[in-house]
C-alpha positions in Angstrom: 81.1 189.2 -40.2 79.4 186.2 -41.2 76.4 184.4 -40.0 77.5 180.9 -38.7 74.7 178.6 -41.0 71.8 177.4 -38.6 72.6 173.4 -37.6 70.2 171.2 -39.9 67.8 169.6 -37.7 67.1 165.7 -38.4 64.1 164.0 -36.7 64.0 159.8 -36.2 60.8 157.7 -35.5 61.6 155.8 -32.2 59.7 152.7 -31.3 56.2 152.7 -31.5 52.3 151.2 -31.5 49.0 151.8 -31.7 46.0 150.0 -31.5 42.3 150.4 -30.6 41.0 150.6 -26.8 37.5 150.4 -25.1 36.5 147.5 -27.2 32.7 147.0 -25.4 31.7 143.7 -26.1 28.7 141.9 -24.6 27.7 137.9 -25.3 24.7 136.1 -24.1 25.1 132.4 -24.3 21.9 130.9 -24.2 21.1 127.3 -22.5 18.6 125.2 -21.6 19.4 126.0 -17.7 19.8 129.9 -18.9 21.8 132.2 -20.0 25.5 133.2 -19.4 26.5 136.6 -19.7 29.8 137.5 -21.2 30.9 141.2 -20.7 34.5 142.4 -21.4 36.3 145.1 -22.8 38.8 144.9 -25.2 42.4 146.7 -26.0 44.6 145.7 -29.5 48.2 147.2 -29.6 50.0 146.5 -32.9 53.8 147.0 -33.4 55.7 146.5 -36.7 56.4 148.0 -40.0 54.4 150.7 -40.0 57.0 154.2 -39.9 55.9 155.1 -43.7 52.6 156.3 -42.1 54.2 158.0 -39.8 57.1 159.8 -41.9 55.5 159.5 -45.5 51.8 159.3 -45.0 51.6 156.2 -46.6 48.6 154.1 -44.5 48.9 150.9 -47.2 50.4 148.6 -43.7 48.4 150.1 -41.5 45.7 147.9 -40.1 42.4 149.7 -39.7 41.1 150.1 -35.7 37.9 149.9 -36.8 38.8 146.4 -38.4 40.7 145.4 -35.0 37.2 146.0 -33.7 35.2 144.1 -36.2 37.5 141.2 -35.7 36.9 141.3 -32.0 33.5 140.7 -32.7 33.3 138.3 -35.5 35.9 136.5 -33.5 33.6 136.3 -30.4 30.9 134.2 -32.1 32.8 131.5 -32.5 36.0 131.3 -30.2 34.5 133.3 -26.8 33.3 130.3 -25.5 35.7 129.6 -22.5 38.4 131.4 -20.8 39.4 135.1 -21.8 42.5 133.6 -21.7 42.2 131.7 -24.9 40.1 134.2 -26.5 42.7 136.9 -26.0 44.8 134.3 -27.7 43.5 133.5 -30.7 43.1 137.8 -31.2 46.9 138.1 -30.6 47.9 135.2 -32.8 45.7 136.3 -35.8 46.7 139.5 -35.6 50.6 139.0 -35.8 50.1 136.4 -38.6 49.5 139.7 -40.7 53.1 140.1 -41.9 54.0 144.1 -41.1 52.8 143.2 -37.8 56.0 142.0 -35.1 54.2 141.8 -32.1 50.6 141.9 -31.4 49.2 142.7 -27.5 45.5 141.8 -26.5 44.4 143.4 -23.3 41.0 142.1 -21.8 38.7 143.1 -18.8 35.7 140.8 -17.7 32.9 142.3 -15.7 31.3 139.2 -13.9 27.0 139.4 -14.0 25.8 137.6 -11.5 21.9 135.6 -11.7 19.1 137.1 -9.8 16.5 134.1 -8.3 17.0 131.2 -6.7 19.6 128.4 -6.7 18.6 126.0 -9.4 15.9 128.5 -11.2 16.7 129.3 -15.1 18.8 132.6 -15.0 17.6 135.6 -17.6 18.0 138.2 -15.2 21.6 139.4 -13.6 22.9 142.1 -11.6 26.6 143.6 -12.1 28.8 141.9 -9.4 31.7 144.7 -9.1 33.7 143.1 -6.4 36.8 142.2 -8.8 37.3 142.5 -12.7 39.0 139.4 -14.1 41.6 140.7 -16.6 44.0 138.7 -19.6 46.6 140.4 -21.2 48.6 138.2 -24.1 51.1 139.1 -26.2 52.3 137.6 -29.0 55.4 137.8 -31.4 56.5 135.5 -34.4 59.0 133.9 -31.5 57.3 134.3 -28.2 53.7 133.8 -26.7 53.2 135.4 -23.4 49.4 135.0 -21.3 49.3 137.1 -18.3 46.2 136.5 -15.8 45.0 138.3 -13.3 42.4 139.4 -10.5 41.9 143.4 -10.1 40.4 145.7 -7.4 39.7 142.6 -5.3 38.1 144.2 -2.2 38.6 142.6 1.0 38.3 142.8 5.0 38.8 140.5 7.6 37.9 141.6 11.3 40.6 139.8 13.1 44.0 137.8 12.6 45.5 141.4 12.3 47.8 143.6 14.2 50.1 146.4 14.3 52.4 147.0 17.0 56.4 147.6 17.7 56.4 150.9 15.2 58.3 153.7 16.1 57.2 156.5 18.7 57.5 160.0 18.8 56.0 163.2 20.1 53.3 162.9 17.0 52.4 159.4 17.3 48.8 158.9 19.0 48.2 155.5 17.0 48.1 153.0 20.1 49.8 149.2 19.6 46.7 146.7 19.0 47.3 143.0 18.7 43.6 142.8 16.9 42.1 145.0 14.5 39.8 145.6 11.0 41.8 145.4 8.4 40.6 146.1 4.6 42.5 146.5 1.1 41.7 146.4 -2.3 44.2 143.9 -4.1 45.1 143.3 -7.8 47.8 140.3 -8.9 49.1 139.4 -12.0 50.5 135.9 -13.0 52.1 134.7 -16.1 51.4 131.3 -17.8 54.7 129.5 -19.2 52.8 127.1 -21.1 49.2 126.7 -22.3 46.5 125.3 -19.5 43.0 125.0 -18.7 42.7 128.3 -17.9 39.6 128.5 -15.9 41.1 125.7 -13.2 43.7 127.3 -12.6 42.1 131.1 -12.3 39.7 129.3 -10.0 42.0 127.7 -7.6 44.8 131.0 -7.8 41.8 132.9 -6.6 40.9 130.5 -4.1 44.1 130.5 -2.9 44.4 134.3 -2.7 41.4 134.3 -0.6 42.3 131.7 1.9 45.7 132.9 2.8 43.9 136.2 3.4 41.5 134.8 5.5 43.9 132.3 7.5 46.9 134.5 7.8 47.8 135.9 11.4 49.6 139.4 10.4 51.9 141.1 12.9 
């Protein structure tokens, strides 16, 4: 009897990226009234052209993460000197201007430092302000151009305007109706930019808003 032959096996590189993560970058921006302190970290994703790496070994298109890095600081110098908006875009757009490169995706976190001394006094000193992490994320194609915005781990309480009542009953519920109670939640929101703006305006008055419909709402 004859051995049927084994069934030849074929492999096929799917879609994919990679990129360089944890970028740590810290700026000081020095001024007569003090300094600023710019603190972010950094994430590059790069799709395109690069299966012969992959499948032949061949790095020739492959961009370097420890160049993604470098550029991320060179790149900081000169153009991290407003919104991490349109930092994260000039990164994206440089990077996709490489031609084996189709889409290029810039992921950025601020941490805010906040000055220690009195109102009006020069700030060189600053403590870590961990109530929210501003974050950017833009992506950017030969076609497209996407900037995504956003407010993360937000932490919040208000001590009235909040209730809970009318839920259904049963021999395991204990939880009483209120009409007034503590409530406290840690938001994060997104929001996507359609065309290009000043950035820090609008962040600002998004925020604002996010804060004062919190505060104001009356929640059944």
């Amino acid at each position: 009897m004859t051995e049927p032959e084994p069934a030849s096996a074929s492999a096929e590189l799917a879609a994919n990226r990679y990129g360089k993560s944890a970028i740590r970058l810290v700026k000081i921006v020095r001024g007569a009234d003090g300094n600023a302190v710019r603190d972010l970290t950094v994430a590059i994703s790069l799709e395109g052209d690069f299966a012969s790496s992959y499948v032949d070994g061949d790095n020739s298109l492959v961009v370097a993460t420890d160049t993604m890095k470098n550029t991320v600081y060179a790149f900081a110098r000169e153009h991290l000197n407003g919104a991490v908006e349109a930092f994260g875009s000039v990164l994206a757009r440089h990077f996709v201007d490489v031609p084996q490169v189709e889409q290029a995706t810039v992921s950025i976190e601020e941490h805010a430092w906040r000055p220690i001394g009195a109102v009006g006094a020069a700030a060189d000193a600053f403590s870590r302000d961990r109530s929210s992490t501003r974050t950017a994320v833009v992506t950017a194609t030969r076609d497209e151009f996407t900037v995504d915005a956003g407010i993360a781990d937000l932490t919040l309480m208000k001590t009235a305007k909040s209730a809970f009542a009318g839920f259904p009953r049963d021999e395991f519920t204990t939880l009483p109706d209120t009409d007034d109670r503590i409530m406290a939640t840690k938001l994060s929101a997104t929001w996507r930019y359609i065309d290009e703006t000043d950035y820090e305006v609008s962040f600002d008055a998004i925020v604002r808003t996010l804060l004062e419909v919190f505060a104001e709402h009356e929640s059944a």
